[in-house]
C-alpha positions as CSV (number, residue, x, y, z in Angstrom):
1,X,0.0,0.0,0.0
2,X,1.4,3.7,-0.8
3,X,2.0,6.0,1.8
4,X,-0.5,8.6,-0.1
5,X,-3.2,5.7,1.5
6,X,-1.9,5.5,4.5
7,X,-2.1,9.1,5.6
8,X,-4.9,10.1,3.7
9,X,-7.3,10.9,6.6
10,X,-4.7,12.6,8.2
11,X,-3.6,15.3,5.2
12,X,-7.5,15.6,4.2
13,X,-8.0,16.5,8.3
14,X,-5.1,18.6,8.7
15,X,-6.3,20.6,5.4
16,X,-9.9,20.8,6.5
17,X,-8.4,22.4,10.0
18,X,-6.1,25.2,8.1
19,X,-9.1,26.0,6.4
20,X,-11.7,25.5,9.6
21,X,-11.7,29.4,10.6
22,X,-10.7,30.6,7.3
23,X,-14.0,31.4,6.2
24,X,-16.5,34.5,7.7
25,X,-18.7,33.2,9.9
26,X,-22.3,33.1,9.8
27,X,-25.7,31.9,11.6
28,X,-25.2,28.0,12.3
29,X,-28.2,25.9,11.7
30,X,-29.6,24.5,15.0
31,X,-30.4,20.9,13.0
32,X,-26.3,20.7,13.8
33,X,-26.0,20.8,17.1
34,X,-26.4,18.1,19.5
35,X,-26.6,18.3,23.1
36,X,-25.0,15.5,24.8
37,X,-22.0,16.1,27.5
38,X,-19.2,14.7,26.3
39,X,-17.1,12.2,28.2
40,X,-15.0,14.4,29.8
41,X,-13.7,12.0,33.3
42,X,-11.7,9.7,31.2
43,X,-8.6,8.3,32.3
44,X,-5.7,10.3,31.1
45,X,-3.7,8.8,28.2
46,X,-0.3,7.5,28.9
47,X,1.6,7.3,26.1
48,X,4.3,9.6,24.7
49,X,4.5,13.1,25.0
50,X,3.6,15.4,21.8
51,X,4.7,18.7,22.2
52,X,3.1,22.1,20.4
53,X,4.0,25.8,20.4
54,X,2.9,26.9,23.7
55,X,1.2,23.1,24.8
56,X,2.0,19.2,25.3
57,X,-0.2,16.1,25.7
58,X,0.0,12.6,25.7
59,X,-0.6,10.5,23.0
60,X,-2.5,7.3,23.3
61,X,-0.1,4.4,24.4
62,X,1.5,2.4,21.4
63,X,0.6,5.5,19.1
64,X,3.9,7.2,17.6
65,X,4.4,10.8,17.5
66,X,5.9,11.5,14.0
67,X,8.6,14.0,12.6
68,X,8.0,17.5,12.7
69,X,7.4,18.2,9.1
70,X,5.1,15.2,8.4
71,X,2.4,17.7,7.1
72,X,3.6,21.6,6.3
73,X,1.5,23.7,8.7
74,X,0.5,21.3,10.9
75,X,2.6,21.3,14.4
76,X,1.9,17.3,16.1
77,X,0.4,14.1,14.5
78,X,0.2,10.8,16.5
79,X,-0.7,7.9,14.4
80,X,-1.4,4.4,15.5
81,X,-1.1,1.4,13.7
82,X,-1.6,1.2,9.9
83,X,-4.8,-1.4,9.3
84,X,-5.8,-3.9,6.6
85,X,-7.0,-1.1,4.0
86,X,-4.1,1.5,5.2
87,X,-6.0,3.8,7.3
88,X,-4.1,4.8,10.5
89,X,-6.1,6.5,13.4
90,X,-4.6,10.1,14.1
91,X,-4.2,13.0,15.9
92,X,-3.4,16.2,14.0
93,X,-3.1,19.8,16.1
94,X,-1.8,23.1,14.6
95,X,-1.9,26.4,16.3
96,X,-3.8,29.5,14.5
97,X,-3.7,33.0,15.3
98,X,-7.2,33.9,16.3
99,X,-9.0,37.3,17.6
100,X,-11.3,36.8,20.5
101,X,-13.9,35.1,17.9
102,X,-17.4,33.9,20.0
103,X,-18.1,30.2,20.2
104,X,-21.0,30.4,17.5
105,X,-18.3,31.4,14.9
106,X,-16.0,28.3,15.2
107,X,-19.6,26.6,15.0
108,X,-20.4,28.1,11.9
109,X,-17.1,28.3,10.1
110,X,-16.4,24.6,11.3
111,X,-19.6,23.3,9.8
112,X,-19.5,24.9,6.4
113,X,-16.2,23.3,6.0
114,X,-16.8,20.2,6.9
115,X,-19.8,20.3,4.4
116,X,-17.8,21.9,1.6
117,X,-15.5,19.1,1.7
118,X,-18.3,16.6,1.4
119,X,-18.4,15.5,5.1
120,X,-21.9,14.1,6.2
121,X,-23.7,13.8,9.7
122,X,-21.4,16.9,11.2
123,X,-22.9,17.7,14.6
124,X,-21.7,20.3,17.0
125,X,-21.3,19.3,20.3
126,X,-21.3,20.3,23.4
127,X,-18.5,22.3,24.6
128,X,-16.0,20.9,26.7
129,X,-13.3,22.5,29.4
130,X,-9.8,21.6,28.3
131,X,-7.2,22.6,30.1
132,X,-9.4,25.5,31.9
133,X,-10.5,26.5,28.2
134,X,-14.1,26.0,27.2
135,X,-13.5,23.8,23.5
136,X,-15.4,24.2,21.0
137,X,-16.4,20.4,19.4
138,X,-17.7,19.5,15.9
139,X,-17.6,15.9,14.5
140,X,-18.4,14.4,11.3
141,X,-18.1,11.5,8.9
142,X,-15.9,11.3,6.6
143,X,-14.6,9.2,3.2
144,X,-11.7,9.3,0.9
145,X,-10.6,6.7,-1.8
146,X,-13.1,3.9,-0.4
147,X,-12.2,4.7,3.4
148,X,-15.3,5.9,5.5
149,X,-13.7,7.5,8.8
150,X,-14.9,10.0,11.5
151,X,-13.6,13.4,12.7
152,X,-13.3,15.1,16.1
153,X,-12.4,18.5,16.0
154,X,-11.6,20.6,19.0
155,X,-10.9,24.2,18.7
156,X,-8.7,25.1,21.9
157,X,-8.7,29.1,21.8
158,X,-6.0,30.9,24.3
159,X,-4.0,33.8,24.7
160,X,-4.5,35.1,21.2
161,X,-4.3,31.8,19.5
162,X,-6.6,28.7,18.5
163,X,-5.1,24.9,18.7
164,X,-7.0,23.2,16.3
165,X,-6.6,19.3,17.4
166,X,-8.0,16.5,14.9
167,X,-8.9,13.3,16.0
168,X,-9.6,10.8,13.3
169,X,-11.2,7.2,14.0
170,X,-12.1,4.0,11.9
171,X,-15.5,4.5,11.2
172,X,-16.4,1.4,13.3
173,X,-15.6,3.0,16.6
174,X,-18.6,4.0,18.8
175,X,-19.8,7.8,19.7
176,X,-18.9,6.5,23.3
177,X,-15.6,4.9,22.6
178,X,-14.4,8.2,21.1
179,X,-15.5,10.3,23.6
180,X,-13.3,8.5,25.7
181,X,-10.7,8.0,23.6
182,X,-10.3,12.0,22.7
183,X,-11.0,13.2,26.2
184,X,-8.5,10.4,28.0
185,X,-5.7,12.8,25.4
186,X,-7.2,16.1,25.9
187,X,-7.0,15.3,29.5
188,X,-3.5,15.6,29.3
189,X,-3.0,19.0,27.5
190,X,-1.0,21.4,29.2
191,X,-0.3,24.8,28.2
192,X,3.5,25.9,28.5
């Protein structure tokens, strides 16, 4: 299998999060939001520590952190193991310069994107406290050359700046399994 399949998800996430606040915000639908609590006492992960400009957090045990400049623009990705079709779970996070933009703007501007790439059943979620930080939370589904997926997205917005972190997930895994699965990592996050 090429290495163009195997990090697929991860480029097509990482470029859907450059691009997550690029666009002017506007009224979100309410048909997107959804308003469950996330997960948020899961155990903390205890793998190896990724570290960001200004942040760290733990990666998933058994997932590597890869070389800085895997993906131009992006600042950490964690992959786990490569499976039978050569999709690799990941973690993406970059760091944007952001204004003090409302919570209903990341909303907005992270649905449109998702649904100009061609993302179905995005949903914003609750927010969730990272790190002291309320987080804004939109997930979606996903599918590129045969592969369905899902996407997390957290936006992380502090001190001027936005950490846009990606989780991306086999399509078979559960709502519940990755809620706990993205809040056992963002348990970990620290700011520097």
């Amino acid at each position: 299998m090429t290495k163009k399949k195997q990090f697929f998800a991860l480029t097509f996430a990482a470029a859907l999060a450059l691009t997550g606040c690029s666009s002017s915000p506007s009224d979100s639908s309410d048909d997107t939001t959804q308003n469950s609590p996330a997960a948020t006492e899961a155990a903390a992960a205890t793998g190896s520590e990724a570290t960001g400009p200004g942040y760290t957090f733990n990666a998933p045990e058994g997932w590597e952190v890869q070389p800085e400049d895997m993906i131009p623009g992006v600042d950490v990705v964690v992959m786990g193991e490569v499976d039978a079709v050569g999709f690799a779970e990941n973690i993406n996070a970059l760091q944007t310069p952001a204004e003090d933009t409302m919570t209903e703007e990341f909303e907005s501007a992270a649905v449109k994107q998702l649904e100009a790439v061609g993302n179905t059943d995005v949903v914003v979620r609750d927010t969730v406290t990272v790190a002291e930080v309320e987080t804004v939370r939109v997930t979606s589904k996903g599918s590129q050359e045969g592969v369905d997926y899902h996407t997390d997205q957290f936006f992380l917005t502090s001190d001027g700046k936005t950490n846009i972190v990606t989780f991306t997930f086999n399509i078979s895994r559960s709502d519940a399994e990755m809620d706990e699965f993205a809040m056992s990592v963002l348990n970990t996050w620290s700011w520097n």
